[in-house]
C-alpha positions as CSV (number, residue, x, y, z in Angstrom):
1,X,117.6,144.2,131.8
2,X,116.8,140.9,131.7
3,X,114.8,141.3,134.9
4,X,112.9,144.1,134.2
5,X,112.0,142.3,130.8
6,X,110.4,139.7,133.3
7,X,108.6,142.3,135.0
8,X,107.1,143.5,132.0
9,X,105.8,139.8,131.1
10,X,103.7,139.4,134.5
11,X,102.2,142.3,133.9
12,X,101.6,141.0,130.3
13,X,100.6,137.7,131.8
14,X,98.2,139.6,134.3
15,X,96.7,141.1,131.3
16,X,95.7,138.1,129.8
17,X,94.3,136.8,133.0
18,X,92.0,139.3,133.5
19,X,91.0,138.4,129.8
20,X,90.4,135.1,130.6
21,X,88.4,135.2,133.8
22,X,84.6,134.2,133.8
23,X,82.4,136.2,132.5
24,X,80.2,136.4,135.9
25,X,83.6,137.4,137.4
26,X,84.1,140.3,135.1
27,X,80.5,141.2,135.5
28,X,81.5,141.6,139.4
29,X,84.7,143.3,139.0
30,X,82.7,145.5,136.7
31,X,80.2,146.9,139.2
32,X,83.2,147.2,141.7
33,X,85.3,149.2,139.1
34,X,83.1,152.3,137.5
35,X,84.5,153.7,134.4
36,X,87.9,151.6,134.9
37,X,88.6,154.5,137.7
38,X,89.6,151.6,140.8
39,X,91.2,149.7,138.5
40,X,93.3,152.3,137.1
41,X,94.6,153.6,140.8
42,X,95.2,150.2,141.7
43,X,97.3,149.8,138.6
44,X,98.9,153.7,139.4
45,X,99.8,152.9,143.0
46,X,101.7,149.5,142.1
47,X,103.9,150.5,139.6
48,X,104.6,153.7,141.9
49,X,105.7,151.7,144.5
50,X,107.4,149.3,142.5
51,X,109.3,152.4,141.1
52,X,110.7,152.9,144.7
53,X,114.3,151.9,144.3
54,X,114.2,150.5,147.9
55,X,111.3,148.1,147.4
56,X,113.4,146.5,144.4
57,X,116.7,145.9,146.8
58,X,114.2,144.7,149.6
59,X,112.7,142.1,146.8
60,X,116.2,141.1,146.0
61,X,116.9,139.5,149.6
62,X,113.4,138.5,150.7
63,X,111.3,136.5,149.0
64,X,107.8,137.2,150.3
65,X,108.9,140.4,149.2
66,X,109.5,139.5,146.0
67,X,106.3,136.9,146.1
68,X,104.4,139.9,146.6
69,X,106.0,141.9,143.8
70,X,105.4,139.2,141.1
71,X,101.7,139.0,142.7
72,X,101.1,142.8,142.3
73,X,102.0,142.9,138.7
74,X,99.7,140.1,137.6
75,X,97.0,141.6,139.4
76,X,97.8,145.0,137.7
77,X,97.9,143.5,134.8
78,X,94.6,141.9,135.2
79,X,93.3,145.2,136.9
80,X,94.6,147.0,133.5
81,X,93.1,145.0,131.3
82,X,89.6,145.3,132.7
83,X,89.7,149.0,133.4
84,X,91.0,149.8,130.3
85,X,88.1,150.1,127.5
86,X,85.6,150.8,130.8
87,X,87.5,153.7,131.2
88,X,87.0,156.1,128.1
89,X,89.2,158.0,126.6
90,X,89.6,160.7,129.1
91,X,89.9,158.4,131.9
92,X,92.8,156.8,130.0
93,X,94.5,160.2,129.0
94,X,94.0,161.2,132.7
95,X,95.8,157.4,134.0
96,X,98.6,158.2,131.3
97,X,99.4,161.8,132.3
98,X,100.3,160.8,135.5
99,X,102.1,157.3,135.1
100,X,103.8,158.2,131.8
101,X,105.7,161.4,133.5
102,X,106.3,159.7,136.9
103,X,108.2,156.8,134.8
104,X,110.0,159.2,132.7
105,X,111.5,160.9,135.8
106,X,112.3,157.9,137.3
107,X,113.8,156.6,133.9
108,X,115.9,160.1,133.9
109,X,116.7,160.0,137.7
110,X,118.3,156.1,136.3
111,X,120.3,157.6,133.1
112,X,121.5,161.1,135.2
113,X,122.4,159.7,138.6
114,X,126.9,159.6,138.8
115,X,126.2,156.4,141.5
116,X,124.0,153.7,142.1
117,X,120.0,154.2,142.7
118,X,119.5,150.8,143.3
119,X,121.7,147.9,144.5
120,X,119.9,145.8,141.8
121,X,121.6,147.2,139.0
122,X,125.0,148.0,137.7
123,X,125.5,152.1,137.0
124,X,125.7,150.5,133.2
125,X,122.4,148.4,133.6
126,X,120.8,151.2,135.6
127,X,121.7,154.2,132.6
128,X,120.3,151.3,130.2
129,X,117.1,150.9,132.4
130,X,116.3,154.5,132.4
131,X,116.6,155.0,128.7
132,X,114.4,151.7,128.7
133,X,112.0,153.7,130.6
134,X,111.7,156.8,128.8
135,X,111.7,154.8,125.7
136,X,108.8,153.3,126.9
137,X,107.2,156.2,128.1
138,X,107.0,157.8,124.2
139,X,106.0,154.9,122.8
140,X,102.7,154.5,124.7
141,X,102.3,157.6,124.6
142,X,102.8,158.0,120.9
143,X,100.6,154.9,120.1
144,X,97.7,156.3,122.9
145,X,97.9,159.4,121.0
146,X,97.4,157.8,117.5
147,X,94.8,155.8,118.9
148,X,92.7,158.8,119.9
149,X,93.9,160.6,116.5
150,X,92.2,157.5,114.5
151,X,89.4,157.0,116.6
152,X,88.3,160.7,116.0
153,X,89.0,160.8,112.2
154,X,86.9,157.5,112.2
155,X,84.3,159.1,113.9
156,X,84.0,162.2,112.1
């Protein structure tokens, strides 16, 4: 728990990165990254493959594994945070309809598997990761949605 916790805070950290970075650098990024869409798959395809069960054993006993791993969440982070307003509220809905479900199966496949999915965690730790996960997964989605709700009551 404690390491996925860890996880969560490079990704934070990443986050405020890509606030922080220069304003000519953003500018960059920004011609690079229309409508948030690059940013957004980059962000997709990292958190896939850091879903991968097998990638988080192989992080576990090498460490330019892992290096890599703790690289591609601050850069996700940062790739997040940038794409995010650029990207529009159907952009976002789009990025969250296919994240939100992929980490809610993989949070179920966690809590309903009888043996180990991963060496990494304990059958006890891994049913308490998955219902992490899911968890997770509503509340996004629960605050994206009230977002949007506000946003269109504001507006009209």
């Amino acid at each position: 728990m404690l390491r996925t916790a860890l996880l969560s805070l490079l990704l934070l950290a990443g986050m405020g990165l890509g606030g922080a970075l220069p304003a000519w650098v953003r500018a960059g990024i920004a011609r690079w990254n229309a409508h948030g869409i690059s940013g957004l798959l980059g962000v997709a395809l990292v958190l896939a493959v850091l879903m991968v069960p097998r990638v988080l054993d192989l992080a576990l006993v090498s460490a330019p594994v892992e290096a890599a791993k703790c690289a591609a969440l601050v850069l996700a982070g940062a790739a997040l945070r940038l794409s995010w307003r650029p990207a529009g509220w159907l952009v976002q809905g789009f990025f969250l309809g296919n994240v939100l479900p992929m980490t809610a199966v993989i949070g179920q496949l966690y809590i309903d598997s009888p043996v180990r999915v991963c060496n990494a965690y304990l059958l006890d730790d891994q049913t308490r990761l998955g219902q992490w996960l899911v968890g997770v997964v509503v509340v996004v989605a629960l605050g994206w949605l009230a977002g949007v709700t506000m946003a269109l009551v504001r507006k009209g």
